[in-house]
N, C-alpha and C positions, 0 to 999 in steps of 0.2 A: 916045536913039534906038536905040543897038544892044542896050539890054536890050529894049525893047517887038519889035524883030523877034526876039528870041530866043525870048521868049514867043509869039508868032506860031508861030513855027516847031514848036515844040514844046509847043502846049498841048494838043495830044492826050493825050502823055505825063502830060504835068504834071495835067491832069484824069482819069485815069486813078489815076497814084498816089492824089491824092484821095480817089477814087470808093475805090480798094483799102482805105486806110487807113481811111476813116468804116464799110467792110462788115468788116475784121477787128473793130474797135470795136465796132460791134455785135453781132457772133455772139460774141467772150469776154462783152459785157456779158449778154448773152442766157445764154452757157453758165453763167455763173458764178450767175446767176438760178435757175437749173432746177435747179443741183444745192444750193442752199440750201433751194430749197423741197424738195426731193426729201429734204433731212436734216431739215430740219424734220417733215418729214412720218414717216419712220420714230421721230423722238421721240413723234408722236404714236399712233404703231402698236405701239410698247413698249409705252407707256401702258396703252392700250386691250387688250392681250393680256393685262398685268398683272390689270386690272380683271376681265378673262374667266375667269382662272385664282382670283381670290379666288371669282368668284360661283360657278366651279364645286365650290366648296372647302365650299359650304352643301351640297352633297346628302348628306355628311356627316354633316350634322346630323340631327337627329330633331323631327320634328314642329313645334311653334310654335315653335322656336328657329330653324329652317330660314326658315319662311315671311317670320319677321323679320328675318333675315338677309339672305335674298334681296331684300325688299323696303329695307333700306338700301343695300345695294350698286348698286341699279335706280336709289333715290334720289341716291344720289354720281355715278354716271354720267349724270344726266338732269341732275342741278348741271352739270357741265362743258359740258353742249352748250348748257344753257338760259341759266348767266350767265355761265361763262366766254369762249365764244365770240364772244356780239353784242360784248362789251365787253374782248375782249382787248388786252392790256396797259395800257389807260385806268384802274385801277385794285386796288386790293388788297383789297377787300373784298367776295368771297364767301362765300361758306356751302361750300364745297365743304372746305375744310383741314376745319373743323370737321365734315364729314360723317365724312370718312376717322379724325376721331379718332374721332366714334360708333363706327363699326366694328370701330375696334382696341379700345378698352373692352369694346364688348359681346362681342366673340369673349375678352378676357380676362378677361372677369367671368365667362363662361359657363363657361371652361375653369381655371380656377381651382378648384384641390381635385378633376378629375376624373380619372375611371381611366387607367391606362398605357395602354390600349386609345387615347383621343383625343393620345396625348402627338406623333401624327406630326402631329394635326392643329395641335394648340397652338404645332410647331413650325415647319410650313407658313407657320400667318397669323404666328408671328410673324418669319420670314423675309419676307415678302411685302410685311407694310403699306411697312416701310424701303425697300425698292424701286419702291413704287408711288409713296412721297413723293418719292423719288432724282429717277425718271420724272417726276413733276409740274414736279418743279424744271428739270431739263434740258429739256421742252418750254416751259415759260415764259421759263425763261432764254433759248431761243437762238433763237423766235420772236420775244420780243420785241428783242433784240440785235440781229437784222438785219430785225427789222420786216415781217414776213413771215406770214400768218395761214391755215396749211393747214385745207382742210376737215373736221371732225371724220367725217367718213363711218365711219369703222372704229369710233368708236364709237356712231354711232348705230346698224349693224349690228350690233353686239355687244348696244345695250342693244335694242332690236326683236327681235332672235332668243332672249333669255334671257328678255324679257317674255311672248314667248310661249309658252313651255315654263315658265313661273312657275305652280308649283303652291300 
């Protein structure tokens, strides 16, 4: 009997703490939500910048090496929005690893045996691709790790703004 009037007396109190305790719980579960997606999403804006600095890496080039180049870089980034995204983390088998290796062949076949004049570029793409696979891996890794699937927005503006200026 003297617990029930104690909770009487004081269940203002007592529901209050409650009410405080379930609204802290919420806004860390809330905060600690917004800054996963918020790092998730900067692995995705690596990415994507990576991907923007190879295609600007074709102007470069000269004439039908250029247009081909442009147009697989266009292609490996339209892989990431078209299969990577609907079906993120559900699997491992894309065409997008093996676009990025197209890309690194063909800028190394192209630049194989040529003049000291391209030696900044040969050394660009080959600084580049290893960072852009780094960046793949640490978007996939840590979206899927906490499950978590940011908009690819940055590179659908990346590959819309390059498709249009694709000569």
């Amino acid at each position: 009997m003297m617990l029930l009037n104690y909770i009487k007396k004081n269940l203002f109190f007592l529901s209050l703490t409650v009410l405080v305790t379930f609204s802290i719980t919420f806004l860390s579960f809330a905060l600690i939500r917004n800054y996963i997606i918020n790092k998730a999403t900067s692995y995705v804006n690596k990415e994507a910048i990576l991907y923007d600095e190879l295609y600007r890496l074709t102007y470069s080039l000269s004439g039908d090496v250029k247009l081909k180049m442009q147009q697989k870089t266009l292609d490996y980034i339209q892989s990431v929005i078209d299969e990577e995204w609907p079906n993120f983390c559900k699997n491992d088998n894309y065409s997008t690893p093996k676009k990025l290796n197209e890309i690194y062949e063909f800028y190394y076949n192209y630049l194989v045996g040529k003049a000291k004049d391209e030696e900044f570029l040969r050394s660009s793409v080959y600084n580049l691709i290893p960072r852009i696979k780094q960046a793949r891996y640490e978007r996939i890794n840590y979206c899927c790790t906490f499950h978590v699937k940011p908009k690819p927005g940055i590179f659908e503006n990346i590959h819309e703004r390059n498709k249009n200026f694709h000569v």
